[in-house]
C-alpha positions, 0 to 999 in steps of 0.5 A, a space after each residue: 541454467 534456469 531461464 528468466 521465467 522459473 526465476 520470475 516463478 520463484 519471485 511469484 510464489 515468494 510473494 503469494 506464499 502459494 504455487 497455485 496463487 503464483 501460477 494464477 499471476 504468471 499464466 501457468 497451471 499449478 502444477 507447472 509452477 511446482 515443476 519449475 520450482 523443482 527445476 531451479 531446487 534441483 539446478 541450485 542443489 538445495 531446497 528454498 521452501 519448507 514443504 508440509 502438506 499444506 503450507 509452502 514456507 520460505 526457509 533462509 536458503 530461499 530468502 538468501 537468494 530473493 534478493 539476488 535473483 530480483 537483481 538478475 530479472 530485473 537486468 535482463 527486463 533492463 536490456 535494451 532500455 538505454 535506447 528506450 525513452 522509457 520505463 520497462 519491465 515489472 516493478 511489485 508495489 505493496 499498496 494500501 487498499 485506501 491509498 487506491 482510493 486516494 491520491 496514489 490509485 490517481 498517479 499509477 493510472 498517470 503512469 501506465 499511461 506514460 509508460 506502457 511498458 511499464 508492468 506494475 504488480 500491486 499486493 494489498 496489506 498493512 503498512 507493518 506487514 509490507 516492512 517485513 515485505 520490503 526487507 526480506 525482498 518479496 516486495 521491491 518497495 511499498 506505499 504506506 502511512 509513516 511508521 510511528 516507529 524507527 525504520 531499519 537503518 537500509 530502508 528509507 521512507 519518503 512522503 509522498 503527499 498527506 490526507 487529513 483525519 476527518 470525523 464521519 457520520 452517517 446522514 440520519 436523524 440520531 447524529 444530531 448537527 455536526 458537533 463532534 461531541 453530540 455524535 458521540 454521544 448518539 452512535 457507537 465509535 467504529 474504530 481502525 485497529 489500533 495496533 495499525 499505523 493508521 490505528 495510531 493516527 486515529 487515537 491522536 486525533 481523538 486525544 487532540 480533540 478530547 473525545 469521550 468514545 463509546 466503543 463499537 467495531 474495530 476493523 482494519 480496512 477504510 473502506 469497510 468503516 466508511 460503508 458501515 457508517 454509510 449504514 448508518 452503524 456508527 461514526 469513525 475517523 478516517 483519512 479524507 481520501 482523495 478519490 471519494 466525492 465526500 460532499 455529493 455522497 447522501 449516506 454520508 456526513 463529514 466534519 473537520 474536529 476540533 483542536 489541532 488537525 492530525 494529518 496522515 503522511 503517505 509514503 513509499 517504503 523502499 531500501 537504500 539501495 535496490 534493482 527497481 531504484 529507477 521506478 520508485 524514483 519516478 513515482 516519486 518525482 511525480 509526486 513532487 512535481 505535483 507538491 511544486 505545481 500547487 506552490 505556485 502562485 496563479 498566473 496574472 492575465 495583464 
């Protein structure tokens, strides 16, 4: 019967699409991951890829078994964890590269740090991309902005905490002041692609603060909007992420806009039910121990 490590191999390559990416997380060569691959193939008498000469694809045989297996790798990681205090084992979090940035990047350092015993995998994407992730079981949940569309009825998001959509501009002679207005008037609109999450939020703030845009780029990523603005290519509206010192930065100005403050909600995307319940809840148990800390009032000194 195949071990707790062809297993974890076929999880890895669900994940990366690719035996050679899987084999680079897992620590083995390529070809060993495609041995082991064959292996559990071969001890399940079916096939769980479509294979051609140059792509892997899961076919409905494979994703039938993700979440079953998953089940299994994650029993045999809680072995023995009743008589820990604490976390073990792996938990795969899709994860916004801009929530790195922000509040997120800040806990998971708080929980390594806890829980050593605690194995975090982190795979970059999109918020829509990381629901599909979710629901066919590649990824065991997922921090992302809240979807402006209906949720599955078996997956569940829970906010975790909110950043403010900000206007920024770069520190140079043609944005003149901080009126919005003025700086659309002098610099091109660097735009997050709007058929993201984010993209959404972007286009209600820019509705609720009645900006005329002259369209520039369009990309997908915070982090390169806020270096091109650095540059001094255009302006942009971005979350205000929580892990970048906006007010010491030279290269870069930052506005509130006007009309009502559009916010981004962040938060983890996660079944109703799965193997990894005991992780994701203390991510989010963290996170509203943080919210209550800040609702108290200061303490008087008598």
């Amino acid at each position: 019967m195949s071990s707790i490590r062809i297993l974890k191999n076929f999880l890895a390559i669900t994940r990366h699409k690719s035996v050679a990416a899987a084999a680079k997380e897992i620590g083995l060569t390529a070809a060993a991951a495609g041995q082991q691959l064959a292996q559990l193939e071969s001890e399940l008498g079916v096939e769980l890829f479509d294979r051609t000469k140059r792509s892997l694809s899961l076919n409905h045989q494979g994703r039938s078994l993700i979440e079953p297996i998953q089940d299994i790798v994650a029993r045999y990681e809680a072995l023995g964890s009743e008589l820990k205090s604490e976390l073990s084992g792996t938990i795969v979090l899709g994860a916004l590269v801009s929530t790195l940035m922000g509040a997120f990047g800040s806990t998971l350092n708080k929980l390594k740090q806890t829980y050593p015993s605690l194995e975090v995998k982190l795979i970059a994407g999109l918020s829509s991309n990381f629901l599909d992730q979710v629901l066919e079981g590649s990824l065991d949940a997922a921090i992302v902005t809240e979807s402006p569309y209906a949720l599955p009825q078996n997956i569940q998001w829970t906010e975790l905490y909110t950043e403010p959509m900000v206007l920024i501009y770069p520190t140079v002679k043609n944005a003149k002041g901080a009126d919005p207005k003025n700086i659309a008037n002098d610099l091109p609109f660097i735009r997050f692609e709007r058929n993201t999450w984010t993209g959404h939020l972007v286009d209600q703030t820019i509705r609720s603060s009645k900006l005329n845009v002259k369209e520039g780029m369009e990309l997908n990523s915070v982090e390169a909007i806020i270096e091109l603005v650095r540059q001094g290519l255009g302006y942009s509206i971005v979350p205000k992420l929580a892990n970048i010192s906006w007010e010491s930065d030279r290269q870069l100005k930052i506005s509130e806009l006007p009309g009502k403050t559009i916010y981004r909600k962040v938060g983890l995307l996660e079944k109703r039910k799965h193997s990894r319940q005991n992780m994701t809840q203390e991510i989010k148990k963290y996170f509203l121990e943080q919210v209550s800390t800040k609702e108290k009032p200061p303490r008087r000194v008598v």
